[in-house]
C-alpha positions in Angstrom: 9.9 -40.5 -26.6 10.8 -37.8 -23.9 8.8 -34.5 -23.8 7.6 -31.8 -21.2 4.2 -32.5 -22.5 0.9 -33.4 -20.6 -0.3 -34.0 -23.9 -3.3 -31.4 -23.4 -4.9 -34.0 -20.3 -4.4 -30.8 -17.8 -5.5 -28.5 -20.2 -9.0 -28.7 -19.1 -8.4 -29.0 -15.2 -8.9 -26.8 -12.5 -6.4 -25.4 -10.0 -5.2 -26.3 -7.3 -6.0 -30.0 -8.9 -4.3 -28.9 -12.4 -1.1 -28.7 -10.6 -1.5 -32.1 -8.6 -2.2 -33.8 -11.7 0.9 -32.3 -13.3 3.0 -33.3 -10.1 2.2 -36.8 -10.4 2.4 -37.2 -14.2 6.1 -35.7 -13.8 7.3 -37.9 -11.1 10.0 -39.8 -12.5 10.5 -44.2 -13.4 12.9 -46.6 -15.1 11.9 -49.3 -17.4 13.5 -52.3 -18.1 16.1 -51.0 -20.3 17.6 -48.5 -17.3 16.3 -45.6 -19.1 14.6 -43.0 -16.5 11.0 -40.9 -18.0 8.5 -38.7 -17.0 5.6 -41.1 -16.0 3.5 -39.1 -19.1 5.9 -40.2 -21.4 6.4 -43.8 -19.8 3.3 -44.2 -20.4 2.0 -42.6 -23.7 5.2 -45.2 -24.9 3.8 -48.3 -23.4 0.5 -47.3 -24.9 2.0 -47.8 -28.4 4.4 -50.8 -27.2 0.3 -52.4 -27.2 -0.6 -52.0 -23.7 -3.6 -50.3 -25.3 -6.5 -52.1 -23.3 -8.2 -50.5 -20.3 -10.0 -52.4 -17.2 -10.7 -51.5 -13.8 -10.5 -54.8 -11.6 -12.0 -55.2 -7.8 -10.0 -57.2 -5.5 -12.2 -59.2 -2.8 -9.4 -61.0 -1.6 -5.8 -60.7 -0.8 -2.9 -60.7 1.7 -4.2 -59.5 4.8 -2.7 -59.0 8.2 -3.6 -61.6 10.9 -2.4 -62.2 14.7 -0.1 -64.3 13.9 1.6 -62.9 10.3 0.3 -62.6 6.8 -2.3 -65.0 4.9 -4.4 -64.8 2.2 -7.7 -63.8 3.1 -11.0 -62.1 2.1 -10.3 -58.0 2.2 -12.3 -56.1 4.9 -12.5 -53.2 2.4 -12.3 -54.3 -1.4 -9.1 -53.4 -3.6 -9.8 -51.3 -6.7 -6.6 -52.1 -9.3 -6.6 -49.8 -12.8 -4.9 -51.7 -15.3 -3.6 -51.3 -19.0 -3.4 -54.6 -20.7 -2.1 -55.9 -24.1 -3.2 -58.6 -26.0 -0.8 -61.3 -24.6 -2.3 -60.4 -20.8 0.6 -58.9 -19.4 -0.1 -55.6 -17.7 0.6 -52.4 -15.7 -1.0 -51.6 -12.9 -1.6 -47.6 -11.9 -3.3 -45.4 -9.9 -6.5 -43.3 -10.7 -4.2 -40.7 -12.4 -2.0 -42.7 -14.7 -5.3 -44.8 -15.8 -7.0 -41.7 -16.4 -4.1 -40.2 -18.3 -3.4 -43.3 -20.4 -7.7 -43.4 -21.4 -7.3 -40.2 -22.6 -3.8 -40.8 -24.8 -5.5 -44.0 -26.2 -9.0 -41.9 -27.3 -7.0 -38.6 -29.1 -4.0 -39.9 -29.9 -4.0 -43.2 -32.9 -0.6 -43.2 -33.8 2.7 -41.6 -32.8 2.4 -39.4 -35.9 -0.7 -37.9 -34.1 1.5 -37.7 -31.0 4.4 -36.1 -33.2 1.8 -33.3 -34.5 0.7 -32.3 -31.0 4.3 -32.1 -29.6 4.8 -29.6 -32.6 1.8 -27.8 -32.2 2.0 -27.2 -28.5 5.9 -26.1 -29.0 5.2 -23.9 -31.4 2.5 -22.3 -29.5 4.9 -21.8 -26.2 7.2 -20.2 -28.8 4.8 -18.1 -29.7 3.5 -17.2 -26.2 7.0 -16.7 -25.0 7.7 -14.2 -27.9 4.6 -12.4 -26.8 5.7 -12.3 -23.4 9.1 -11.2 -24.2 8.0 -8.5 -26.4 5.2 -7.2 -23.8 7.7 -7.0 -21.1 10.0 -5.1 -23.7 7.1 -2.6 -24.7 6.0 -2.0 -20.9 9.5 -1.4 -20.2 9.9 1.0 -23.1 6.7 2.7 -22.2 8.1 3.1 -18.7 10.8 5.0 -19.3 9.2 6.9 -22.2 6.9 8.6 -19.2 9.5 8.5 -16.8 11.7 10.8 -19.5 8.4 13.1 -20.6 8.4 13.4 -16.4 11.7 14.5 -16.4 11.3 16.9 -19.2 8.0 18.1 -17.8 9.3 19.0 -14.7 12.4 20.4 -16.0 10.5 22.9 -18.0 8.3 23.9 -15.0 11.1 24.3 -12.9 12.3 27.0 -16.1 8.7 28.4 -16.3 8.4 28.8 -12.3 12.1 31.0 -12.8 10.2 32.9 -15.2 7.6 34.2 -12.3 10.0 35.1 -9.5 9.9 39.0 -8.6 7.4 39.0 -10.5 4.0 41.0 -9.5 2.3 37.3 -10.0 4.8 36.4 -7.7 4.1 38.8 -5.1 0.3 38.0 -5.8 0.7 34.5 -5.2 3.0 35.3 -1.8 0.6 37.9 -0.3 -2.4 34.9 -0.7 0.2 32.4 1.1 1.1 34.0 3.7 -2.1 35.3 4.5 -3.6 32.3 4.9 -0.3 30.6 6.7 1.5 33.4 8.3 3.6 30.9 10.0 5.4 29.6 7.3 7.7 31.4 4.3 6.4 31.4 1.1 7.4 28.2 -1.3 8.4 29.5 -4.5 7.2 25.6 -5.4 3.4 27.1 -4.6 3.7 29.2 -7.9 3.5 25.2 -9.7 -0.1 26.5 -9.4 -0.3 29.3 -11.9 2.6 27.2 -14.5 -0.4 25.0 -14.2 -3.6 27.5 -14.8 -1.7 28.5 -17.9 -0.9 25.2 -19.4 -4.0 23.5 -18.5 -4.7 22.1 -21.3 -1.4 20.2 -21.0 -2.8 16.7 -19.3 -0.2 16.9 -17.3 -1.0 20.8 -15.9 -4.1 19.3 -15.5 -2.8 16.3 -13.3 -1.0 18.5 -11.6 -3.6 20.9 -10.6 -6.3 18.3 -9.9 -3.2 17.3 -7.2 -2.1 20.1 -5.7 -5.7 21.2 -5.0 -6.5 19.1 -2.2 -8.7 20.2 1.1 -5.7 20.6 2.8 -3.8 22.9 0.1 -6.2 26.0 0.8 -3.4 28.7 -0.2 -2.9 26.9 -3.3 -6.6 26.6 -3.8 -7.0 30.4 -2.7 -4.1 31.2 -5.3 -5.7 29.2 -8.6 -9.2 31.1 -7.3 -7.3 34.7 -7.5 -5.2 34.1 -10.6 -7.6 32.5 -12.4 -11.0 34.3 -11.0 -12.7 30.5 -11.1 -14.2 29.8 -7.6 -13.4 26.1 -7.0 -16.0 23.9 -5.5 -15.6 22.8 -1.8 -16.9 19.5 -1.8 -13.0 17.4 -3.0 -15.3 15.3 -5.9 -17.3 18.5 -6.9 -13.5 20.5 -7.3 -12.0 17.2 -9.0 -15.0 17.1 -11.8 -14.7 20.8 -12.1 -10.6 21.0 -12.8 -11.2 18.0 -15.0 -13.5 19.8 -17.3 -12.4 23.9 -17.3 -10.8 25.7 -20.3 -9.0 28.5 -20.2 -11.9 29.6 -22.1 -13.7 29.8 -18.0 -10.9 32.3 -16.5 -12.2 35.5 -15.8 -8.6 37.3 -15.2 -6.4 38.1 -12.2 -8.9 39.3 -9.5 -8.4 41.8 -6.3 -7.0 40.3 -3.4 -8.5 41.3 -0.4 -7.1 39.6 3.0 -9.6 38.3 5.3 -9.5 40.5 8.1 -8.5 38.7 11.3 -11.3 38.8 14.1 -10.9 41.5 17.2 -10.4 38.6 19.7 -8.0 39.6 21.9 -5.3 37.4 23.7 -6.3 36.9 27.5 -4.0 38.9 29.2 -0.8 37.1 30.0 -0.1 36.5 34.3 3.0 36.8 36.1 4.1 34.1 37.8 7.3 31.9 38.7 9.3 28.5 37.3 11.4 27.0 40.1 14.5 26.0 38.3 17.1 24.4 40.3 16.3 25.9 44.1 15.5 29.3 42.2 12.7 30.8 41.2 12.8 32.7 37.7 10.1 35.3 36.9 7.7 34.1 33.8 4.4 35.1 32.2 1.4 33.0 31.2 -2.2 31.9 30.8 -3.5 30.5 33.9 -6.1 27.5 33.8 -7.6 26.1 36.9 -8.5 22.5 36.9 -10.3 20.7 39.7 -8.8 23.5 41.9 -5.7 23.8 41.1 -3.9 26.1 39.1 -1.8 26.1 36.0 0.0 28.4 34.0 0.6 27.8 29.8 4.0 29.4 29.0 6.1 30.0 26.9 10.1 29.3 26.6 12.8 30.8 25.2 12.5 28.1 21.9 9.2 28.8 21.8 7.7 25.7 23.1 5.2 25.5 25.8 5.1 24.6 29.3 2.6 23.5 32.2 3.9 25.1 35.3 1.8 24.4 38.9 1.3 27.8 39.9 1.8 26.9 44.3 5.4 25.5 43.7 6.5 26.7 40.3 7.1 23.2 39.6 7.4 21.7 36.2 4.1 19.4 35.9 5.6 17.7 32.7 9.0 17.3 30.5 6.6 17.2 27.1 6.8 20.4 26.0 4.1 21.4 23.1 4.3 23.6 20.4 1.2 25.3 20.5 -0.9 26.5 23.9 -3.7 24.4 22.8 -1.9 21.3 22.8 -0.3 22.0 26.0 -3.8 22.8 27.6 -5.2 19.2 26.5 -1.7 17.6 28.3 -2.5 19.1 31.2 -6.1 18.3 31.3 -5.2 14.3 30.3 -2.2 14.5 32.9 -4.8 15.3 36.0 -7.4 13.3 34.6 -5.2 9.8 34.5 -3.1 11.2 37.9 -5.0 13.9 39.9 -5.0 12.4 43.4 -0.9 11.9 42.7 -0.4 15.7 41.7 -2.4 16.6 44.7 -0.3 14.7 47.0 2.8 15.9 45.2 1.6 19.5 45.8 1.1 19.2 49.4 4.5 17.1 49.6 6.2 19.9 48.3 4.8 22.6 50.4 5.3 20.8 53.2 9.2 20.3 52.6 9.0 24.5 51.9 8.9 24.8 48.3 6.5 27.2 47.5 6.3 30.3 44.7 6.9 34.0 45.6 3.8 34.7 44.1 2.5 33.0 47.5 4.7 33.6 49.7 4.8 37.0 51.0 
């Protein structure tokens, strides 16, 4: 009998041992008519060839390495042999595993019928298994592109409903809030996703949408849904989530006045004249100055609109980062003559010493 059966003796084990046990029994042997098995099958055979008797044999004494060769001797540490016997006292000796295995065959299994039946069983049950598997990898697949499809559609018929808005006074609504809370950047006609959403909210997927555009960092969309929809939206992220989660449109209150938050009178310090050395020439530039451990700076801007950290004494260039905002290019300067002050000093006087100095202290 060949199989790919453990017979159900792993059934019951544990891994990492499960998989030990099913190592060994599948390691492979020959019997004595040149025919190659599984060791589970070799032996579940030679159980009903008769080697059906079980005994577990110390060995005191043995073959045991001397000075001078090999003898037979008295074993420092006693030999436990497993054996399966049959009546006419010929046997097989195994290890723990195979002994174990073949006690378990000889106390389930009483004839090869019994044997048969299991083999049946268990294939019928993979059969089964494997059909399940087959069919839940079919229906996850089907389900897959089912959403991936209803995502297509959905977005194809926002994409229609957004087209809808455009020129629209919504439209203007929505770009007015926008741009008054991000001056800096055009308007995204994708922003307008918002109000497709506020009116098909109870679509789960509007809803989906909304509860992910309206993040802590969206606050023109937020500001947007808030205006269209007259709902004030909870700051805390959880409280906004549980709120968009549970509103009807039943909870709008209509379109409601925009009115832009005035920006605060702070003026701009006034912007310095003072010089870039470029080359061996000086060019005329304007700026903030900042003085740090007595020295001064001047935060400028070029003509891309990036800014600059000029030392004011030389009109030298104090770094090649340039920054895109004069806050960022404050906080290089400050890190730039906290890690190498004593070296910008010394380049300072180095420079003044060799004549390089700025108009604006020179006359």
């Amino acid at each position: 009998m060949k199989t790919n059966s453990f017979y159900g003796f792993t059934d019951s084990i544990k891994q990492p041992r499960k998989q030990k046990v099913e190592n060994t029994l599948d390691k492979l042997v020959r019997d004595n008519t040149n025919t190659v098995y599984r060791y589970a099958d070799f032996i579940v055979n030679k159980i009903f060839e008769g080697f059906n008797i079980p005994s577990i044999h110390t060995i005191t004494h043995g073959m045991i390495n001397t000075r001078y060769g090999k003898e037979c001797g008295e074993l420092t540490t006693p030999k436990i042999e497993y054996r399966i016997s049959n009546n006419e006292n010929r046997c097989y000796t195994w290890n723990k595993t195979y002994y174990d295995f073949a006690n378990y065959i000889i106390d389930n299994f009483k004839t090869l019928d019994d044997i048969q039946n299991f083999i049946d069983t268990e294939s019928d049950k993979i059969k089964a298994e494997q059909e399940a598997e087959q069919k839940r990898i079919a229906d996850e697949k089907a389900e897959k592109e089912a959403k991936e499809q209803a995502k297509k559609e959905f977005e194809n018929w926002k994409c229609d409903e957004i087209k809808k808005l455009i020129d629209t006074d919504i439209h203007k609504l929505c770009a007015e809030v926008f741009t008054s809370i991000y001056p800096e950047y055009n308007y995204p006609l994708g922003n307008l996703s918002v109000v497709v959403y506020a009116d098909n909210i109870e679509n789960p997927l509007c809803r989906d949408g909304l509860i992910s555009m309206l993040h802590n960092n969206n606050k023109a969309s937020i500001k947007v849904f808030e205006v269209y929809t007259g709902v004030k939206l909870a700051k805390n992220h959880k409280e906004r989530i549980t709120q968009l989660e549970t509103i009807t449109k039943n909870d709008y209150k209509g379109i409601q006045e925009f009115k832009p938050r005035k920006k605060s009178e702070h003026t701009e310090k006034e912007l310095e004249t003072y010089y870039r050395r470029i080359g061996n020439e000086y060019i005329e530039a304007h700026g903030e100055s900042i003085k740090i451990d007595g020295i001064t700076f001047f935060i400028g801007k070029n003509d891309k609109g990036m800014y600059s950290v000029t030392e004011s004494t030389t009109g030298i260039l104090c770094s090649s980062d340039f920054k895109t905002s004069k806050t960022a290019a404050k906080t290089l300067i400050k890190e730039i003559m906290q890690e190498k002050g004593e070296f910008i000093k010394n380049s300072i006087t180095g420079a003044i010493n060799k004549g390089i100095k700025s108009p604006l202290y020179s006359a």
